[in-house]
Backbone as ProteinMPNN parsed JSONL, in Angstrom:
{"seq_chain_A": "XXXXXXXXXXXXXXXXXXXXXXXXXXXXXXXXXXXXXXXXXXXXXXXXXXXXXXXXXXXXXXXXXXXXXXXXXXXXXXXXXXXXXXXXXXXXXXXXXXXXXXXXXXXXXXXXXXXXXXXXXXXXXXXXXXXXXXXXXXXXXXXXXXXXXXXXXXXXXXXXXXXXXXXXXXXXXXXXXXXXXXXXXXXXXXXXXXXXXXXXXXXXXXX", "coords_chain_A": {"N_chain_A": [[54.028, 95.902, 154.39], [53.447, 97.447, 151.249], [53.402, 96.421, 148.232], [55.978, 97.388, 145.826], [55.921, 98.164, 142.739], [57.752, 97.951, 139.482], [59.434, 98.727, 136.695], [61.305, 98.415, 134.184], [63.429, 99.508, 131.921], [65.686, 99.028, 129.707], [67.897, 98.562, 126.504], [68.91, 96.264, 126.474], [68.477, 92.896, 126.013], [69.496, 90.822, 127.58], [70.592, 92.058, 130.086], [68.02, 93.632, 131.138], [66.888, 91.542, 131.978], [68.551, 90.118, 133.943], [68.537, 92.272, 135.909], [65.958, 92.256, 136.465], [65.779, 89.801, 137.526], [67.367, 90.228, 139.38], [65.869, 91.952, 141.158], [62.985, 90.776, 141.587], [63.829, 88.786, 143.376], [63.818, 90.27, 145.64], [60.766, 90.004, 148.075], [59.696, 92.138, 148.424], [58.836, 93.488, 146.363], [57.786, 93.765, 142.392], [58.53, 92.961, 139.077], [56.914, 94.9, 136.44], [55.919, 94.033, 133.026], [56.998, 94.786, 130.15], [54.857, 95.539, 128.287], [52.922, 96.208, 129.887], [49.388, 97.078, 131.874], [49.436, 98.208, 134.513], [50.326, 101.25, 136.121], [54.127, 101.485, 136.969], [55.811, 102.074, 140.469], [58.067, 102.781, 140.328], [60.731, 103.656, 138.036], [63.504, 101.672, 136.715], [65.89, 102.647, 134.619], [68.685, 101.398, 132.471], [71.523, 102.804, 131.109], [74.281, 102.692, 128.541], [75.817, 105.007, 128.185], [73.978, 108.875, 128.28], [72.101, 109.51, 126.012], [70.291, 110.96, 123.503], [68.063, 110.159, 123.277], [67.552, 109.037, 125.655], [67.151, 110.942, 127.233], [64.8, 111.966, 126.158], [62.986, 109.746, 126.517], [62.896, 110.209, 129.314], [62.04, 112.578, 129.639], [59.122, 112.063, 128.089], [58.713, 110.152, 130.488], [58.489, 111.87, 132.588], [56.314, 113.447, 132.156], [54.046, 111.965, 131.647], [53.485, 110.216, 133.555], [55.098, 110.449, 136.158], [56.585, 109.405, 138.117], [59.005, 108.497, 140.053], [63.028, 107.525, 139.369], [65.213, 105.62, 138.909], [68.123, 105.353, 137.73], [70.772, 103.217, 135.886], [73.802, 103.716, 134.876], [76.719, 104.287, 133.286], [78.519, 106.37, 132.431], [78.623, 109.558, 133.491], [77.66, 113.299, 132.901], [79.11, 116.448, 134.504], [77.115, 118.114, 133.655], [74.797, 117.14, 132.952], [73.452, 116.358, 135.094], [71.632, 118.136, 136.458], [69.611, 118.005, 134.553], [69.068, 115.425, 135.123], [67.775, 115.246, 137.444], [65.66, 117.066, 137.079], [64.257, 115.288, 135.902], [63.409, 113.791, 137.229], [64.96, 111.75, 138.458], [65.836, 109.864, 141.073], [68.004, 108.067, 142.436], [71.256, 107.276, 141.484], [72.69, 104.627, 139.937], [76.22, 103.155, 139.321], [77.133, 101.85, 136.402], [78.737, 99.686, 136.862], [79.125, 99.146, 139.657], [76.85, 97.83, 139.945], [74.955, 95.857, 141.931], [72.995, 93.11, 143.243], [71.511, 93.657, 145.973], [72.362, 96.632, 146.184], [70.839, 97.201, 144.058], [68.472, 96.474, 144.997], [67.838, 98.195, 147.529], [68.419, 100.976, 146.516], [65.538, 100.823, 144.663], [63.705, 100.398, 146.576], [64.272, 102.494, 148.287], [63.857, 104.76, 146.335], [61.367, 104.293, 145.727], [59.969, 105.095, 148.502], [60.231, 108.1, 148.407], [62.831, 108.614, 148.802], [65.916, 108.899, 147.911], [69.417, 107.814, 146.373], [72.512, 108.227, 145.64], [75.695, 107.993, 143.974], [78.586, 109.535, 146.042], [80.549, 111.13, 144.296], [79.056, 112.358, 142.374], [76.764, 113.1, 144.032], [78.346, 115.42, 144.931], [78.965, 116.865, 143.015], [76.689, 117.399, 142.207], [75.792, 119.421, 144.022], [77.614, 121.17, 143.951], [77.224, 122.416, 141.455], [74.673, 123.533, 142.601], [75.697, 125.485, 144.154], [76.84, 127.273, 142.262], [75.129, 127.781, 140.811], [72.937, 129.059, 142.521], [75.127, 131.546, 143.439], [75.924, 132.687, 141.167], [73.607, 133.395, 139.425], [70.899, 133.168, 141.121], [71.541, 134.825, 143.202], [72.8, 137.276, 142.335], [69.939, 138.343, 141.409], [68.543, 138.909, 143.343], [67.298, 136.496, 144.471], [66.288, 133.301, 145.819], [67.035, 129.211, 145.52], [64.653, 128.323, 146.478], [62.705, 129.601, 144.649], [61.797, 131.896, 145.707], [62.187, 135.515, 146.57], [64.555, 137.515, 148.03], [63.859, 138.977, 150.177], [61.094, 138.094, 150.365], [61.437, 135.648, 151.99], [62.384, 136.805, 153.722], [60.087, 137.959, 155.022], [58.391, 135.743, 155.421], [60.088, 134.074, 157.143], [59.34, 136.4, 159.509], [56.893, 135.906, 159.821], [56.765, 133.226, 160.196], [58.134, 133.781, 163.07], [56.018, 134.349, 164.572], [55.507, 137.297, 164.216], [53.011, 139.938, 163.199], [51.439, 141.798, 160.879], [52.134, 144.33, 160.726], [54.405, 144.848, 162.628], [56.014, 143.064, 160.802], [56.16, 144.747, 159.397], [57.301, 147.202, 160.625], [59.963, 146.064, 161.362], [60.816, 145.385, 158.929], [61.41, 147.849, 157.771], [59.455, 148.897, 155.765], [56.281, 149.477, 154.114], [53.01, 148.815, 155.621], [51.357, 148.041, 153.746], [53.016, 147.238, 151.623], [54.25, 144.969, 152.844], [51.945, 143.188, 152.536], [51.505, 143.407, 150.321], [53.277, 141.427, 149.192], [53.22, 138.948, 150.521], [50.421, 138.431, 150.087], [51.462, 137.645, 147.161], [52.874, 135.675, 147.539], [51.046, 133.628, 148.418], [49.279, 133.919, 145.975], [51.247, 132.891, 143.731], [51.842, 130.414, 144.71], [49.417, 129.511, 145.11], [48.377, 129.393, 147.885], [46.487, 128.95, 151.122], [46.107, 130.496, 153.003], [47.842, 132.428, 155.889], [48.622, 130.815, 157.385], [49.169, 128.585, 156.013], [51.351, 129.842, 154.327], [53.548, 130.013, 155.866], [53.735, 127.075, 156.53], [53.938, 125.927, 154.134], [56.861, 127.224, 153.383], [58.304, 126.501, 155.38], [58.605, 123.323, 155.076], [59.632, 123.638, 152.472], [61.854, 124.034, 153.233], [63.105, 127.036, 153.467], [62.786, 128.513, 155.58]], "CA_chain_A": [[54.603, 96.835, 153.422], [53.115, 97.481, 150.018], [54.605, 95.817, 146.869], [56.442, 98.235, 144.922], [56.088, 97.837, 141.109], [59.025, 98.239, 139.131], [59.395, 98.637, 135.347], [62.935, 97.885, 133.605], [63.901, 100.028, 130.712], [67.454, 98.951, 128.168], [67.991, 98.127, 124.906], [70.228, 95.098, 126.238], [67.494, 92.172, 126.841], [70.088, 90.315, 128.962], [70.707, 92.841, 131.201], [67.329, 93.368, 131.374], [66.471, 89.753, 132.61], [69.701, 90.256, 135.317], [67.918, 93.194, 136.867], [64.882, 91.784, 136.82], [65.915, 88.834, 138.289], [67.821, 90.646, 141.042], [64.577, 92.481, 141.818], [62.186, 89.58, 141.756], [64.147, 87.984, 144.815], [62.814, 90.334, 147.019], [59.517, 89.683, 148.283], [58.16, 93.408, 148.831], [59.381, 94.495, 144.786], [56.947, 93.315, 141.55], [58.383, 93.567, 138.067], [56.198, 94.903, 135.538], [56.449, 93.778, 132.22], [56.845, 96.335, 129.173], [52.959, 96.253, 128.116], [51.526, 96.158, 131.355], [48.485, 98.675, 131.986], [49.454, 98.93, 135.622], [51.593, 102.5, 136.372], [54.757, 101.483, 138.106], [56.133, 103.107, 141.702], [59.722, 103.295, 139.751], [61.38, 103.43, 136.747], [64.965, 101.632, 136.279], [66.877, 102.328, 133.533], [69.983, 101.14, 132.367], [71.736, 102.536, 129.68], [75.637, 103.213, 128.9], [75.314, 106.328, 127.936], [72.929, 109.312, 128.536], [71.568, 110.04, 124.702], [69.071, 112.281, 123.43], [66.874, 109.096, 123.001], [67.1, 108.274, 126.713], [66.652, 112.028, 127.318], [63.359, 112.095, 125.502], [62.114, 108.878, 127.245], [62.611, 109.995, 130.873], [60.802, 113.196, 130.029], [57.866, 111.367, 128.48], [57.706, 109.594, 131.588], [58.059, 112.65, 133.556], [55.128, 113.876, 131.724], [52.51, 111.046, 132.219], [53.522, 109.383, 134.469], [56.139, 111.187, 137.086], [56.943, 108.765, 139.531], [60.756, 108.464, 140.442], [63.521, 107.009, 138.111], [66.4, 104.706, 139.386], [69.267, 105.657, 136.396], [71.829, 102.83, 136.231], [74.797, 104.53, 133.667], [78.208, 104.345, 133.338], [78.859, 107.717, 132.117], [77.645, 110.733, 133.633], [78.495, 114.339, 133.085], [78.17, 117.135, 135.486], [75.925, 119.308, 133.106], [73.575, 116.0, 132.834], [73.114, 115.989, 136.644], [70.394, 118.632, 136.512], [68.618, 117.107, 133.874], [68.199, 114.198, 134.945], [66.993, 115.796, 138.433], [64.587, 117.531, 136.772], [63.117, 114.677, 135.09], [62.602, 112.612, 138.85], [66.125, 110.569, 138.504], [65.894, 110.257, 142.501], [69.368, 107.432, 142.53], [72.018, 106.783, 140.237], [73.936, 103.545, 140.248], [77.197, 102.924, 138.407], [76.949, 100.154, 135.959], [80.128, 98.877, 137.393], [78.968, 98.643, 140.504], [75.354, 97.091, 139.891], [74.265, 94.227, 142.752], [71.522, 92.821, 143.985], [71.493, 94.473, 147.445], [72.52, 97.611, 146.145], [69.442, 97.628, 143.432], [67.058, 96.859, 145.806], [67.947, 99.259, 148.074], [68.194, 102.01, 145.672], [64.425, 100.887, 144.184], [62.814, 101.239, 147.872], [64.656, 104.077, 148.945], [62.587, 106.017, 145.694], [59.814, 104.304, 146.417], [59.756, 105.751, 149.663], [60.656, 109.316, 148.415], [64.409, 109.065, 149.196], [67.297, 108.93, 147.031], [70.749, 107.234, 146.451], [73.683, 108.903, 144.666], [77.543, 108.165, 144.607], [79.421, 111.055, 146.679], [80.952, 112.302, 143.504], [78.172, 113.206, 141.56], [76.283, 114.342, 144.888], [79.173, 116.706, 145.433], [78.87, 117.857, 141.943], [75.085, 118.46, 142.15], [75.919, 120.735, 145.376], [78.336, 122.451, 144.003], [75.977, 122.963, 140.43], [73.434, 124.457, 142.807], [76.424, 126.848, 144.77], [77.244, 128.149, 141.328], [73.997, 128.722, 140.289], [73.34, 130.51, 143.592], [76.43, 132.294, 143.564], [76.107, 133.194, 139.724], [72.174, 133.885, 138.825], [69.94, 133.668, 141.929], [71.533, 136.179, 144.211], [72.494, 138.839, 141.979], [68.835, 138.795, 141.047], [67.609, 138.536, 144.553], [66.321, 135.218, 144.299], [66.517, 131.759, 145.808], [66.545, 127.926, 144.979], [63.367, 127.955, 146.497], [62.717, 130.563, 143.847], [61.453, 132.806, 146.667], [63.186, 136.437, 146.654], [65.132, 137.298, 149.351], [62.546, 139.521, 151.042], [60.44, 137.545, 150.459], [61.917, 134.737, 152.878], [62.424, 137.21, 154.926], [59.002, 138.366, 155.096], [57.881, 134.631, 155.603], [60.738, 133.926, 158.59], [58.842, 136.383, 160.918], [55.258, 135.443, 159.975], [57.256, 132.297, 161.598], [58.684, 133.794, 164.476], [54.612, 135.332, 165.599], [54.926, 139.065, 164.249], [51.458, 140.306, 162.377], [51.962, 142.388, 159.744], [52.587, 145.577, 161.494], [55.331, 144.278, 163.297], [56.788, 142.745, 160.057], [56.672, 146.049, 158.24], [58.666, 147.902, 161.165], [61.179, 145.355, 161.768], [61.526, 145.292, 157.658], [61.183, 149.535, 157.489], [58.634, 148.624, 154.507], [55.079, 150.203, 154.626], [52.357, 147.452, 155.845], [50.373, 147.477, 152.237], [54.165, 146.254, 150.84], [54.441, 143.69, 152.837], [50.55, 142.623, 152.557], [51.529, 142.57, 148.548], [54.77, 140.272, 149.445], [52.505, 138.209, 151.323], [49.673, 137.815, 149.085], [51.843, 137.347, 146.12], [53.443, 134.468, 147.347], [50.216, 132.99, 148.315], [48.61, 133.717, 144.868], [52.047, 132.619, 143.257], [52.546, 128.896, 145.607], [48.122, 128.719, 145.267], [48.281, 128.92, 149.333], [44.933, 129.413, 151.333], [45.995, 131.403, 154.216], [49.244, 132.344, 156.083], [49.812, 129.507, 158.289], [49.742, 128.045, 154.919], [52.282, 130.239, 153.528], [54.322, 129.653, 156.754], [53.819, 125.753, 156.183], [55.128, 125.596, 152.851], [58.382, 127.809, 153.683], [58.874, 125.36, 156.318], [58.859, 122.25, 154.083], [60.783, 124.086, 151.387], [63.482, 124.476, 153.771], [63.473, 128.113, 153.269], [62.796, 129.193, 156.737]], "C_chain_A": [[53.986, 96.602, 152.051], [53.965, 97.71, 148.928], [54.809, 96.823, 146.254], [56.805, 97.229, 143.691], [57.111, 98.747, 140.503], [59.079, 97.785, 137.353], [60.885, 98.87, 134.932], [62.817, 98.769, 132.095], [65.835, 99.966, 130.32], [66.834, 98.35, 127.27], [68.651, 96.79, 125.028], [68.987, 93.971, 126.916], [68.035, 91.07, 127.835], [70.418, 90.466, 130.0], [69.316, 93.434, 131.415], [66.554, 92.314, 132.752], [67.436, 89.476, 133.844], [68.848, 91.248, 136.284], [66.938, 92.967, 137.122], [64.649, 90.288, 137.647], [66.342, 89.295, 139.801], [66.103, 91.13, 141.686], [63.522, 91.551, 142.348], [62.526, 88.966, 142.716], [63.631, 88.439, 145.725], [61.375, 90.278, 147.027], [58.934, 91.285, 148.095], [58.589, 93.902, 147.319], [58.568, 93.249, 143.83], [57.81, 94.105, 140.636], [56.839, 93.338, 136.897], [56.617, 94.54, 133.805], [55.63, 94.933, 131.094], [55.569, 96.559, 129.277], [52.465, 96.011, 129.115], [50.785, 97.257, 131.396], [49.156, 99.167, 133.017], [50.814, 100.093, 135.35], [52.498, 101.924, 137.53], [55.09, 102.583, 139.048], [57.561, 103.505, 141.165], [59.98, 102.916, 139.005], [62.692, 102.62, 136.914], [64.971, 101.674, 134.611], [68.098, 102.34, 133.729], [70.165, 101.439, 130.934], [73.711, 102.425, 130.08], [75.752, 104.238, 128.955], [74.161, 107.374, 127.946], [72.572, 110.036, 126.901], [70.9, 110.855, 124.746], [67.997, 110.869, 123.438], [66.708, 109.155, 124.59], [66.72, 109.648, 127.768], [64.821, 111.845, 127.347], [62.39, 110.881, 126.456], [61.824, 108.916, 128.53], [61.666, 110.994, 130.631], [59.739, 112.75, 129.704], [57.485, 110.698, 129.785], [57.361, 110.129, 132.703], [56.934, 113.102, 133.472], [53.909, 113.659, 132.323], [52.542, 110.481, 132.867], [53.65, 109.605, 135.802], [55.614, 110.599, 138.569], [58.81, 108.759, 139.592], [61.286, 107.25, 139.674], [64.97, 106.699, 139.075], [67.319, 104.383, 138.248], [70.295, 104.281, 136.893], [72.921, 103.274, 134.983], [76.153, 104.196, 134.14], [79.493, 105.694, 132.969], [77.907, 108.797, 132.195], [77.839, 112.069, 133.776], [77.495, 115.392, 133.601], [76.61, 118.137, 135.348], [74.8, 118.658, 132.99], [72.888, 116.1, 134.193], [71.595, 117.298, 136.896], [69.097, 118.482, 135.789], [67.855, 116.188, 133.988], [67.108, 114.469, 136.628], [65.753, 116.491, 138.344], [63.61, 116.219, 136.022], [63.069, 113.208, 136.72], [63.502, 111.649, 139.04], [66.527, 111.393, 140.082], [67.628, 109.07, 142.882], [69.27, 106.692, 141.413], [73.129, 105.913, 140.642], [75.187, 103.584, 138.633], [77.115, 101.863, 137.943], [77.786, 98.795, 136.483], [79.862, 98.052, 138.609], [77.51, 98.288, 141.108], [75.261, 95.829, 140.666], [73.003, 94.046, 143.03], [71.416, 93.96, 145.196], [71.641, 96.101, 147.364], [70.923, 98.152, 144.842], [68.582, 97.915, 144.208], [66.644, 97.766, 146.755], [67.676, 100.546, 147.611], [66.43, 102.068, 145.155], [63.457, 101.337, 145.512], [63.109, 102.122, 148.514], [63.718, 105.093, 147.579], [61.505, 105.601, 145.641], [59.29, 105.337, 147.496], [60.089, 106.985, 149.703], [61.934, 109.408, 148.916], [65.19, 109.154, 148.19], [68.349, 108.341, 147.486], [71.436, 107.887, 145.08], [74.986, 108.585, 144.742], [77.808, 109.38, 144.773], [79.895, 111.646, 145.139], [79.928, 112.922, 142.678], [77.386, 113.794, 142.773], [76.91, 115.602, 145.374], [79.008, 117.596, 143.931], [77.565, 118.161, 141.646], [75.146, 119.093, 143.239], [76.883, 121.869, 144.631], [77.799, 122.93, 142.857], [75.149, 123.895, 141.43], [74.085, 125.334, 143.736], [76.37, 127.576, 143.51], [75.97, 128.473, 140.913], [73.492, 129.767, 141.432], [73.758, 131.488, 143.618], [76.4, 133.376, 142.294], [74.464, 133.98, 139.485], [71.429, 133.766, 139.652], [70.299, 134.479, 142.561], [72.052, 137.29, 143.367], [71.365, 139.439, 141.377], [68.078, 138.567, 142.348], [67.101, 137.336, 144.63], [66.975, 133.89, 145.012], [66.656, 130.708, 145.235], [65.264, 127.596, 144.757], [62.434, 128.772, 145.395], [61.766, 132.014, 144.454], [62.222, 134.033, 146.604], [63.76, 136.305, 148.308], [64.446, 138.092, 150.607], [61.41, 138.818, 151.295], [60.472, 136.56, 151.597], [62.086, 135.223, 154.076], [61.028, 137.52, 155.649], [58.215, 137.172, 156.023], [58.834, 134.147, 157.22], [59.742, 134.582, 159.772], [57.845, 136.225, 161.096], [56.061, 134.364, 161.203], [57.262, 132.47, 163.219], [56.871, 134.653, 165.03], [54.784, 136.297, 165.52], [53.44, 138.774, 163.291], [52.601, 141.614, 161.178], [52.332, 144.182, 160.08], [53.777, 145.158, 161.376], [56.259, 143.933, 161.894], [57.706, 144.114, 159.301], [57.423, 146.563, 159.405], [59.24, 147.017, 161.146], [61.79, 145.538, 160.41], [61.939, 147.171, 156.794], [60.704, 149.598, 155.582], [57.352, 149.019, 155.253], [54.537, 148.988, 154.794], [51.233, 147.127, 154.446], [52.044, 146.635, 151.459], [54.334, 144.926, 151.44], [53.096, 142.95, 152.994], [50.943, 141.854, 150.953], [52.909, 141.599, 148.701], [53.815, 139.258, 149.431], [51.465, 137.363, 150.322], [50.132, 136.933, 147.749], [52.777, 135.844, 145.799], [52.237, 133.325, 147.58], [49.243, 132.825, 147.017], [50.057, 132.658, 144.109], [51.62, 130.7, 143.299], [50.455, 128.79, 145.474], [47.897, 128.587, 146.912], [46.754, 129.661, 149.846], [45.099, 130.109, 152.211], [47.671, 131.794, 154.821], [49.756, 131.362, 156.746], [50.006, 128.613, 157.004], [50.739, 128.209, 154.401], [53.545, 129.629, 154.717], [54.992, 128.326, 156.705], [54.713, 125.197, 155.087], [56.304, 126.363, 152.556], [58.839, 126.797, 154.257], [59.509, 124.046, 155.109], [59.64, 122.474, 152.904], [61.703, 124.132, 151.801], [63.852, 125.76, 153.791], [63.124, 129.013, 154.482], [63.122, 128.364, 158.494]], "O_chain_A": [[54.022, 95.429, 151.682], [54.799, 98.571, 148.651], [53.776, 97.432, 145.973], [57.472, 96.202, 143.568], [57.337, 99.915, 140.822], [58.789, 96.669, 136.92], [61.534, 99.674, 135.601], [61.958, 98.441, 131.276], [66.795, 100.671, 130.628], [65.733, 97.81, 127.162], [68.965, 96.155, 124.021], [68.596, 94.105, 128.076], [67.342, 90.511, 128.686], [70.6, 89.61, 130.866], [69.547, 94.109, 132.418], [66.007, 92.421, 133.849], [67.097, 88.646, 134.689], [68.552, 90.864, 137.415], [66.618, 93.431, 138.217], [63.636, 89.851, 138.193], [65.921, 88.953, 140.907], [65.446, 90.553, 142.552], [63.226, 91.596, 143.542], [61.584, 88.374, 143.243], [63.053, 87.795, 146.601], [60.77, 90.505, 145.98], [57.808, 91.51, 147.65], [58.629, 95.133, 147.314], [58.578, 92.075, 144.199], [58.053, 95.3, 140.809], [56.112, 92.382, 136.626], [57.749, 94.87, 133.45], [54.558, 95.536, 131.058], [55.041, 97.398, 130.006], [51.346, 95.499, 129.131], [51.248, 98.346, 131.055], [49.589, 100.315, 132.923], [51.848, 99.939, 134.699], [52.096, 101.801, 138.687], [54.846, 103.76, 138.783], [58.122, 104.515, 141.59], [59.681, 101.738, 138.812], [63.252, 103.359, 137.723], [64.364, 101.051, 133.74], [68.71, 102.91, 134.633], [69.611, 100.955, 129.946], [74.293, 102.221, 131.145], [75.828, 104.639, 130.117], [73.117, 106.831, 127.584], [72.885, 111.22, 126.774], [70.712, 111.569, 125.731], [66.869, 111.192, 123.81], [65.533, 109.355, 124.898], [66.146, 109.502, 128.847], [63.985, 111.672, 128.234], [61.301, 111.141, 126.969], [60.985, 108.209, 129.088], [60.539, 110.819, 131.094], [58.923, 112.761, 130.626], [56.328, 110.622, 130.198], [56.59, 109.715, 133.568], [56.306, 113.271, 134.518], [53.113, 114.314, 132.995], [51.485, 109.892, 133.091], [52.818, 109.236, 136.63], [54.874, 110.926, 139.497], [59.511, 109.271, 138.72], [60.616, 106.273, 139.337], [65.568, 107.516, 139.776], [67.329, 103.237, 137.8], [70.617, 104.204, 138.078], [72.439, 102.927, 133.905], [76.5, 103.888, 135.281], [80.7, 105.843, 133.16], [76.909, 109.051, 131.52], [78.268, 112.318, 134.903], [76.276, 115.542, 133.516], [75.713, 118.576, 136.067], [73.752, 119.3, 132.914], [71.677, 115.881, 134.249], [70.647, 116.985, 137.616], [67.948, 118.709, 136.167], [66.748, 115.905, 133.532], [65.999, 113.974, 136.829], [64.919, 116.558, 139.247], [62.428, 116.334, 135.697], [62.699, 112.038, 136.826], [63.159, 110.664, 139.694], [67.031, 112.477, 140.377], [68.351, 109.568, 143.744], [68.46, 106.048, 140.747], [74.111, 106.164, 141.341], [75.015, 103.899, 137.456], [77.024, 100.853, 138.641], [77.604, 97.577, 136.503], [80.127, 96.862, 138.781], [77.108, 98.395, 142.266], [75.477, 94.765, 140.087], [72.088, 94.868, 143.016], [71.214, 95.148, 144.946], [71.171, 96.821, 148.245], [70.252, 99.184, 144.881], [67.975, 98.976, 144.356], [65.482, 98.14, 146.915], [66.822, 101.243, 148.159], [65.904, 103.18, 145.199], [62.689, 102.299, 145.534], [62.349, 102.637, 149.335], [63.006, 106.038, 147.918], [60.549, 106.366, 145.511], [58.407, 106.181, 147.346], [60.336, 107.404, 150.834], [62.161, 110.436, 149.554], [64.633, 109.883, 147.369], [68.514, 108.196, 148.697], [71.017, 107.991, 143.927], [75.518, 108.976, 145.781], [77.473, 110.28, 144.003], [79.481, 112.78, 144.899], [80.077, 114.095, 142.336], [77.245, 115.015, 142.704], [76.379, 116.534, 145.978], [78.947, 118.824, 143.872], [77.278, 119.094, 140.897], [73.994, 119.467, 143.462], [76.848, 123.094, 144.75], [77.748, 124.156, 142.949], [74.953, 125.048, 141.047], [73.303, 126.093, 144.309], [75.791, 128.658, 143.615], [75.789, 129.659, 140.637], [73.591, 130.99, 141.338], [73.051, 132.481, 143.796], [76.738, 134.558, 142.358], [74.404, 135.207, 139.4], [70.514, 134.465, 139.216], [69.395, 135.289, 142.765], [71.682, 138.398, 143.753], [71.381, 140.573, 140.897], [66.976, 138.019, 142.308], [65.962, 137.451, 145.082], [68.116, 133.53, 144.723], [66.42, 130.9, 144.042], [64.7, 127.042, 143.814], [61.257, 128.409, 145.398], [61.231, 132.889, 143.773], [63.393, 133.657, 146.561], [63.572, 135.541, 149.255], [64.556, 137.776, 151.792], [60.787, 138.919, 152.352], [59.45, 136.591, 152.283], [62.032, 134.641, 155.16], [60.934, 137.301, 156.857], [57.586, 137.433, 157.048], [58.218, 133.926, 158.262], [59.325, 133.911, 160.716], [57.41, 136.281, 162.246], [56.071, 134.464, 162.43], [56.781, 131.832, 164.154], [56.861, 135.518, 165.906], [54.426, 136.915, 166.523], [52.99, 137.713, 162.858], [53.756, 141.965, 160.938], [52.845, 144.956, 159.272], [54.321, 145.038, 160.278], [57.316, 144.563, 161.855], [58.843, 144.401, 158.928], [58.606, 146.312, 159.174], [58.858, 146.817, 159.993], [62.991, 145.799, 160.347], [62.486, 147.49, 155.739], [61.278, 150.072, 154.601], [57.19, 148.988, 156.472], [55.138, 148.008, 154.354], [50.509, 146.142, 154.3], [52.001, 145.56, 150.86], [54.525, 143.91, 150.773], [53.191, 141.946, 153.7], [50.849, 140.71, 150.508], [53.253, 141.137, 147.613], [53.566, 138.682, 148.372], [51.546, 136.206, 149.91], [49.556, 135.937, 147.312], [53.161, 135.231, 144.803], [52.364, 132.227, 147.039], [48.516, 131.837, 146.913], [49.708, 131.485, 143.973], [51.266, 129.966, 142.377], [50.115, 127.677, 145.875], [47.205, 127.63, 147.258], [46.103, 130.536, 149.276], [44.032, 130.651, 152.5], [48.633, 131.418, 154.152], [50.935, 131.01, 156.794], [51.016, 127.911, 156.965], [51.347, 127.255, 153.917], [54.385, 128.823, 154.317], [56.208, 128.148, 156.775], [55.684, 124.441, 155.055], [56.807, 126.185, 151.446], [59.749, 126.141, 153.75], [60.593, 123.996, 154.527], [60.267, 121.557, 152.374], [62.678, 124.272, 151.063], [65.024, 125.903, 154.14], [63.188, 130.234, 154.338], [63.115, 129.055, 159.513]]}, "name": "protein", "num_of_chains": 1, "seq": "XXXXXXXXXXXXXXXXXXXXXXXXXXXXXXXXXXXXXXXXXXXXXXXXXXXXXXXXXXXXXXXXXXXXXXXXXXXXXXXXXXXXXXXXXXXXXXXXXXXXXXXXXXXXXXXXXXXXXXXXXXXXXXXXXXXXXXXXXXXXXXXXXXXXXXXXXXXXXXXXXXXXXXXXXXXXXXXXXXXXXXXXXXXXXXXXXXXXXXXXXXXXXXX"}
């Protein structure tokens, strides 16, 4: 298994030196220290609070950096929860309930592209992305995936093996409309062909 590097961001240099100690026990986790050149595989921070300072510092590191961010906080409100999702905060621990076993876990689960969340804030980032659903993508036709809704549909029966005939009767759309569907999501998404477009529906979850 390859060492995951790990960079520590607070303002508190004793809690600092706690998390970095927990980490340092395991063998497959490397902390980095502040000025290091190397780019770590994950961020922790720990703050108490989510500021505008600690704002500003995840997006710089979404910027130049944008690897995944392991939040430990003690206060977190629901309107924050998309914020910090947008800036690569893949699990959020409660300061309260900060351990060893539960750090390290949390640091190689976003290593490894996963995530860790407590149930209540994952229920309140589900139900954030019903209401936005519910509220501003479907009465504008639109998805999460930010796909319309024809669009998805369009892309389902490439899935299921129609051609573009076939799509346009089943969708009672002429076959140049759904050519410009088609294309437009492949110019849109940069895709090179349709099993491409097909591919990345798939993996979006949107078909």
């Amino acid at each position: 298994m390859a060492m995951v590097r790990v960079q520590v961001r607070t303002t508190d240099a004793l809690v600092a030196e706690g998390l970095a100690s927990y980490l340092s026990e395991h063998p497959g986790v490397t902390v980095l220290e502040d000025e290091a050149a190397e780019v770590p595989d994950v961020l922790l921070v720990e703050t108490e609070r989510l500021t505008f300072g600690v704002f500003s510092m995840l997006r710089h590191f979404t910027a130049t950096v944008d690897r995944p961010v392991v939040l430990v906080a003690s206060e977190i409100e629901e309107s924050q929860l998309m914020v910090l999702v947008e800036n690569r905060v893949v699990a959020i621990i409660p300061r309260a309930a900060v351990g060893r076993e539960r750090l390290v876990h949390s640091v190689l689960a976003a290593a490894d592209g996963g995530g860790v969340m407590p149930a209540r804030l994952m229920g309140e980032l589900l139900e954030h992305f019903r209401r936005m659903q519910r509220e501003i993508l479907q009465p504008n036709g639109l998805t999460l995936s930010g796909l319309t809704a024809r669009e998805v549909e369009v892309l389902r029966l490439m899935a299921d093996g129609l051609n573009t005939n076939e799509i346009a009767e089943s969708m009672r759309y002429s076959v140049r409309t759904v050519k410009t569907i088609i294309y437009g999501v492949m110019e849109r998404y940069q895709l090179r062909n349709r099993s491409h477009v097909v591919a990345y529906a798939v993996r979006a979850g949107v078909i």
